[in-house]
C-alpha positions, 0 to 999 in steps of 0.5 A: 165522249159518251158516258158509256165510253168514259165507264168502260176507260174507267174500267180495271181491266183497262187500267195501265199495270202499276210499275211495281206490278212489272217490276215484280213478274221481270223479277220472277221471270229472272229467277226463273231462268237463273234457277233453271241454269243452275239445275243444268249445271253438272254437280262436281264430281267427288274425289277419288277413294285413296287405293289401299296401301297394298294397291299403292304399295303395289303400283310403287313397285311396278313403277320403280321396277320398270324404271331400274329394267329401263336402266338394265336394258341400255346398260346391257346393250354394247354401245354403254361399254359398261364395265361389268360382265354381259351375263350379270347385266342379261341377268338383271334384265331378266329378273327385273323383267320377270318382276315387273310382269308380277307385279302388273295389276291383271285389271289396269296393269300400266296406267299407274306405272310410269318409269322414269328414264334410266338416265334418271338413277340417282348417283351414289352422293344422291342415293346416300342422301335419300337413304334416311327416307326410304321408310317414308310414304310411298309417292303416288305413281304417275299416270303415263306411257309404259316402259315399252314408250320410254325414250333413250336417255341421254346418259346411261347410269354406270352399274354402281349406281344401278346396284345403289338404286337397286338397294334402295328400291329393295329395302322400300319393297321390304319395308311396305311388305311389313305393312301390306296384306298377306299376298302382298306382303308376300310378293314385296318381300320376295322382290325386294330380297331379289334386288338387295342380292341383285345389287351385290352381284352388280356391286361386286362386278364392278369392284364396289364394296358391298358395305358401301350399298345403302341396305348395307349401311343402314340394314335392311328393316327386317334385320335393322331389330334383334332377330324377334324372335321369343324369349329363350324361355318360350322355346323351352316352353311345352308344346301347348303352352297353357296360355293357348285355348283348348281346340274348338269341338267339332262335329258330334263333340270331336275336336276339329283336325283342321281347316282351309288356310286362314280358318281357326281351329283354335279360338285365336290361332289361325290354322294357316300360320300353324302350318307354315310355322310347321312347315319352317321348324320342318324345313330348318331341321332337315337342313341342320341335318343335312349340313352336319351330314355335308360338312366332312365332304365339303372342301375346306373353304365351303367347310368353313361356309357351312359351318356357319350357315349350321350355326344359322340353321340350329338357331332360327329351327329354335326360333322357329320352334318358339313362334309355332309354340307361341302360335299354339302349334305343335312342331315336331322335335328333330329327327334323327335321320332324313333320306338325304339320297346319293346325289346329295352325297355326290356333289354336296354343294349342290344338294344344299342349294336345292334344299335351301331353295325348298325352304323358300316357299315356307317363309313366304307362307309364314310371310303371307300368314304372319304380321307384326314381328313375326312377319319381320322374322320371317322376312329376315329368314326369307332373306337369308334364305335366298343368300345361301343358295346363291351362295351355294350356286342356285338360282332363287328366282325374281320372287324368293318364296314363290313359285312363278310360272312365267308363262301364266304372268302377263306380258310387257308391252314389246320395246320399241326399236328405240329402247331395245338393247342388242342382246339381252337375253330376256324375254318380256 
């Protein structure tokens, strides 16, 4: 070996890498790959934002309405042989159908919705045993297949457990509708009034006493209080009490005349409570007029009905004298006369269901506008409402204090060959 060879072997370039040296770049390159695979790694997508208590309150509705219609519909259909009249079972169908189709969510109307079978109705034991927690929080509907996929239970509930599951199902929908916002609030309401008296009819078909239905037993949350009304001395109070703030001005230092619905015209009172308070004391009063102006043509049996719903007008016109005034309102004192016209004369009953029906759409404004006790006074009106013009013989319609135009709400899925009843009578 040359000595030129044994300095170019002894050179540091030529030297064997130490084992540290190796260890090191192996290290580095691991962390490398594993910092890589790490970043390729999808973060965990965050949870879902809790819906609001209208949109839960909403989606509860529609998943309990479907399932009460599911129940209807094979109720209805010959093959049940259920005990009760075709036409108050058709009846049933129709209104839950027209109530489910209002309460679809135009954006994703049935992917929170998912009845359970009819043969799911809770007996009347199980029924009075969920009666104490009909006020508890709503559970969240199931994402699922639409009534229109439901397959045909093994038993059909009988129609006294339809009309206790009914009442349960109206009192939850009143109670949410205490809570939830105002359009909300308004829709629950009047669903919730319209099952109560749809379990009676069913109720009374079949020979089950009233008093047995669970809104019976506990009372509904609106008519569970006194009445809410303010105290007796509010109703003598003056028409502007002095607690209330002067008007706002307006333009070029007038007062303000008003505004849109839910705009203030007075630095605490919105215009649009004022007005459907208003809108009540006006229609109450024109009823206790035209209750006493029905009474001496009424025969002796609707005498005595009318009497008492003229006690019930001349107190809740009272009532409602006194919230307008403690809203800073103005109501009008009781005229002494309303064109009432001839065919209110010629078939009285008739006449005073029409008028009743007209105050509907009142209490559900005062609804919609009003919270608190307020709004569980004007729930309790609602209610009462409704009550007398079924008993008078009108229809109160799927919502009491709306006007629905079924042909602008949206459809229900057709029934499949399955599920659908021979002949029901209502539409989807």
């Amino acid at each position: 070996m040359t000595p030129w060879s044994v300095v170019k072997a002894d050179h540091p370039e030529n030297r064997p890498a130490p084992p540290f040296f190796r260890y090191a770049v192996l290290a580095f390159t691991a962390l490398l790959v594993l910092s890589l695979g790490f970043g390729l790694v999808p973060a965990a997508p965050p949870p879902a934002a809790e819906p609001p208590f209208p949109e839960q309150a909403r989606a509860a509705a529609l998943q309990e309405t479907l399932r009460l219609r599911a129940a209807a519909v094979h109720l209805a259909t010959p093959a049940a042989g259920a005990p009760v009249e075709p036409a108050v079972m058709e009846a049933t169908v129709t209104l839950l159908t027209l109530q489910a189709r209002a309460l679809l969510s135009p954006s994703n109307p049935l992917s929170a919705a998912r009845p359970t079978p009819p043969g799911s109705v809770p007996s009347a034991a199980e029924a009075t045993a969920a009666d104490s927690s009909l006020s508890g929080s709503l559970s969240r509907p199931e994402p699922g297949l639409p009534a229109a996929t439901t397959a045909a239970p093994e038993r059909v509930p009988t129609p006294g457990e339809l009309a206790s599951a009914l009442s349960s199902s109206g009192v939850q929908r009143l109670t949410d509708a205490e809570k939830a916002d105002g359009g909300m609030a308004r829709l629950l309401a009047g669903a919730g009034t319209a099952q109560l008296l749809a379990s009676e009819t069913i109720a009374a078909s079949v020979g089950v006493p009233g008093d047995a239905l669970p809104h019976a037993r506990q009372g509904t949350p609106a008519t569970m209080q006194e009445t809410n009304a303010p105290p007796a001395d509010a109703a003598e109070a003056s028409a502007m009490p002095t607690s209330c703030p002067s008007p706002l001005p307006g333009p070029a230092g007038t007062e303000s005349a008003g505004g849109e619905p839910g705009q203030e015209t007075t630095a605490g009172a919105p215009a649009g409570l004022e007005s459907a308070l208003s809108m009540a004391v006006a229609v109450e009063q024109q009823n206790v007029y035209a209750y006493q102006a029905a009474l001496p043509r009424l025969a002796p049996d609707d005498a005595t009905t009318a009497a008492a719903f003229l006690d019930q007008h001349q107190e809740v016109a009272a009532e409602a004298s006194a919230h307008s005034r403690a809203a800073c309102g103005d109501p009008d004192a009781q005229q002494p006369g309303y064109a009432l016209g001839a065919e209110f004369f010629a078939a009285p009953t008739a006449g005073l269901a029409r008028l009743e029906l007209a105050a509907l759409p009142a209490y559900g404004d005062v609804v919609s506008q009003a919270d608190g006790d307020l709004r569980q006074w004007a729930i309790a009106a609602l209610g009462e409402a409704a009550r007398r013009v079924a008993r008078w013989g009108g229809d109160p319609g799927p919502v009491p204090g709306i006007l629905l135009d079924a042909g602008q709400l949206p459809k229900l899925p057709e029934l499949s060959e399955s599920t659908k009843p021979a002949a029901t009578g209502a539409g989807s």
